[in-house]
N, C-alpha and C positions, 0 to 999 in steps of 0.2 A: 459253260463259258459262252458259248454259243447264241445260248437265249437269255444271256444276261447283255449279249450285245444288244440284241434285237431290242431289249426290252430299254436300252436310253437311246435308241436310232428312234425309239415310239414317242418316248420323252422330248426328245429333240423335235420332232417333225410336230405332236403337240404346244411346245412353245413356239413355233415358228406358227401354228394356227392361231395361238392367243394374242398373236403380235398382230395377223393378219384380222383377229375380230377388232383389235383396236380401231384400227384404221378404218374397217365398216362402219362402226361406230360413232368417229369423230366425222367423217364423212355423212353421215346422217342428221345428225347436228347440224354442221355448215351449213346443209344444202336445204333443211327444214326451216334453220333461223333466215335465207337466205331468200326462201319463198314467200317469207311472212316479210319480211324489208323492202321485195322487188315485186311485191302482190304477182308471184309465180306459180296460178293455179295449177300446172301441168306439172312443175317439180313438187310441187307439195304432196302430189297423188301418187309422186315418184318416191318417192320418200316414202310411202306407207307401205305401195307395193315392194320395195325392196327388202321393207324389213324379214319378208319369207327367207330372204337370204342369210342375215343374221341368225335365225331364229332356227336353219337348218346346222350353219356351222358351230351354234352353242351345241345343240342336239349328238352332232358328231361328235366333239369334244366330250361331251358327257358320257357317249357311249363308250368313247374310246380307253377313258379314261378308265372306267369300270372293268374292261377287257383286260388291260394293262394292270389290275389291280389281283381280279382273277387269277391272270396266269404265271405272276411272280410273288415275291413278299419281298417288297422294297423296307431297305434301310431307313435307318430314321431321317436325313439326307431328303431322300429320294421321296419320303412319306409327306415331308414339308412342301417339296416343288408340287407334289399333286397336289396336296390343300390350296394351295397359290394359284393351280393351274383352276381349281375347282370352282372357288370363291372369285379369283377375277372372270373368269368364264361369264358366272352370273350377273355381274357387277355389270360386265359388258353389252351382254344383253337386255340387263334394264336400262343401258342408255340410251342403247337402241331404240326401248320405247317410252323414252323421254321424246324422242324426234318426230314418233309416230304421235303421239300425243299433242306436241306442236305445231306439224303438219295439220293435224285433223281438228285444231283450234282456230289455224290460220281461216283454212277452208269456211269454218262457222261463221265467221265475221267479214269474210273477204270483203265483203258489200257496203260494209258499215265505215262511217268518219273513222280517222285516224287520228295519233297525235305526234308529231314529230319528236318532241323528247323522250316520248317514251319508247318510241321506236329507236330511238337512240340510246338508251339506258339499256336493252335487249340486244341491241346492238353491241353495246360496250361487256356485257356477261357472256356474250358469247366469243368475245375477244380475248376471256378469262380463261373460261373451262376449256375450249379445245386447246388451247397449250398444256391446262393441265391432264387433259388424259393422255395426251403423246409427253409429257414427262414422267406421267407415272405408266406406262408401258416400256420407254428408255429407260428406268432405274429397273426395268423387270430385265429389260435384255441386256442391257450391261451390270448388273447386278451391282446399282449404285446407292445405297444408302444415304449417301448426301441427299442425291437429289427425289428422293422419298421422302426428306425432312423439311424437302422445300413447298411441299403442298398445299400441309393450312396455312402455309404464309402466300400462295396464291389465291387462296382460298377467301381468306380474310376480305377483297374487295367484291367477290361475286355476293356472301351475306350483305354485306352495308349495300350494293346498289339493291338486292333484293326487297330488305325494310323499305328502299326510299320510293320503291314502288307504290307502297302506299298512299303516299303525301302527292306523290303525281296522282295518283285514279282521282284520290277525292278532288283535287282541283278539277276536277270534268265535271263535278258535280251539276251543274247549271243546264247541261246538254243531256239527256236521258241515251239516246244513241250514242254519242260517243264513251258517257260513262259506261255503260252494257263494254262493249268494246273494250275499255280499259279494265274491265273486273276481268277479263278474260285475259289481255295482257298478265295479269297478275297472276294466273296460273301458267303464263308461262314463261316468267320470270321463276315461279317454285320449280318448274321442271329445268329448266340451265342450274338455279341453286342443288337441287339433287345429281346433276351431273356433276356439278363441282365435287359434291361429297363419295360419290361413288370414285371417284378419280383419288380421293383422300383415301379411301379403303383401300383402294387397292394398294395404294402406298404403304400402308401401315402391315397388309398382306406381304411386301415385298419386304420389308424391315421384319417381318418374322422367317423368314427364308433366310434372310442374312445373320440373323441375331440369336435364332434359335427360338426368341422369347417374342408374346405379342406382345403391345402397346396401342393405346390408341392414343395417336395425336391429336386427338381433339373432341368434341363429342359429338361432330357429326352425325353421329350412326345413331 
């Protein structure tokens, strides 16, 4: 009885770490897309150094996880919250190096012409995804399936501004430095679009916790 306690006090203090990688997470985003809008070369370097941090607390999680598996034989219940703890753990961590990715994009181009719409269309994706990974972290902790189902309907405007990234870069055409700069833009616009999506998985993680059953809302993946 004893070590069936211990072993959801481990569960518990494991989701309360997945809730605190969110927040590393979205917090890495902000402050990457934030660098590249407010040309913030000291927070963008911030941003890459941090990711040691994330990249230690998946590690923990991962271990922990394995320990916790080891020393008990979880219900079927219990088997599903690990998968969910498992698969968003990861989910988390690549978003984390979505930020690093952007950080270390910003940095490349710092020097170069800019274009204000399109720094406004990066501007407007990132206005997208970090709501959606702190909804799909809230539907993990309140174990809301609604708002799991609200995803790819968040989702839906970070691809359309993604595509129209396109039709912005080509209009630079005329400029060689700033089109260079805007093809770069354009990879990180795909890195916000992949957070959107990773934010969708985890959703549909959180909808197989609730439901028993997987689905995918969409084909993100």
């Amino acid at each position: 009885m004893m070590a069936r306690t211990h072993f959801h006090e481990e569960l518990e203090m494991l989701e309360l770490d997945i809730l605190g990688m969110g927040e590393l997470s979205e917090r890495a985003v902000a402050k990457a897309v934030g660098a590249l809008i407010e040309h913030e070369d000291a927070q963008a370097r911030a941003v890459i150094a941090a990711d040691d941090e994330i990249d230690e607390k998946y590690m923990s999680i991962e271990n922990r996880v394995l320990q916790v598996m080891a020393l008990q034989t979880p219900v079927a219940g219990d088997l599903r919250l690990i998968s969910v703890i498992l698969h968003s753990n990861l989910h988390l961590e690549r978003i984390g190096d979505m930020a690093v990715n952007i950080a270390k994009m910003y940095l490349s181009v710092r020097h170069m012409p800019t274009s204000q719409s399109i720094q406004a269309n990066i501007r407007e994706m990132d206005d997208v995804v970090r709501p959606m990974i702190r909804t799909a972290m809230e539907a993990f902790r309140r174990r809301d399936l609604e708002l799991c189902l609200r995803l790819p309907e968040m989702d839906d405007p970070v691809d359309r501004l993604n595509l129209g990234m396109y039709k912005e870069v080509a209009a630079l055409a005329g400029d060689p430095e700033l089109l260079s700069w805007g093809l770069r833009m354009i990879l990180v616009a795909r890195q916000l679009e992949r957070v959107g999506d990773h934010s969708v998985d985890i959703g549909e993680q959180v909808g197989f916790l609730l439901t028993g059953e997987f689905h995918e809302f969409t084909d993100a993946s």
